[in-house]
C-alpha positions, 0 to 999 in steps of 0.5 A: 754462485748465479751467472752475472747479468749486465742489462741495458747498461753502457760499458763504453768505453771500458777498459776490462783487464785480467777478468773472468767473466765466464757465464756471465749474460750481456742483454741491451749493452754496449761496449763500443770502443771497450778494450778486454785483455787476457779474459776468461768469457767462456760460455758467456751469452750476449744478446742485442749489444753493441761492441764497435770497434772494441779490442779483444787480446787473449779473450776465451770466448768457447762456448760463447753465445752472440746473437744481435752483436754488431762487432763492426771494426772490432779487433780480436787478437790471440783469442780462442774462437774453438767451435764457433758457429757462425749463422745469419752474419754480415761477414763483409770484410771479415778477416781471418790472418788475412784472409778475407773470409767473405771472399772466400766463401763467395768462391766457394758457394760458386762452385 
């Protein structure tokens, strides 16, 4: 079966529960506000989307793809984030159970 595509469409505010979107290819959509709980999104690609302040609960997201997200004010809790690289972020007030990452790293880079 094809990956599922969503483009250039607005799923805001959504609310996703038990879904298994694995694969799936997000281009030019927003999910501001979106609320997903207890997802599979497993090598999922998403690309230039807007997801502010959405809520993501037991969300799968290995193997994922993001490029050109903004996850500004977005909360993601008991999500599985193995592997994941991290290149050209905005990090600033990034926090990792209450560490503030964009901190650390700037300790970091000084040494």
């Amino acid at each position: 079966m094809p990956a599922l595509r969503f483009a250039h469409c607005r799923l805001r505010p959504a609310e996703l529960l038990d879904v298994d979107l694995a694969g799936a290819h997000f281009d030019d959509v927003s999910l501001a506000r979106a609320h997903v709980t207890d997802a599979n999104l497993t090598k999922i690609n998403v690309t230039d989307a807007n997801a502010r302040q959405s809520v993501w609960t037991d969300v799968d997201f290995s193997g994922a793809r993001f490029r050109d997200v903004n996850l500004s004010r977005a909360r993601l809790t008991s999500v599985n984030l193995r592997g994941v690289k991290i290149a050209d972020a905005d990090i600033r007030g990034l926090t990792i159970d209450g560490v503030r990452i964009d901190l650390l790293l700037a300790r970091a880079r000084r040494r």
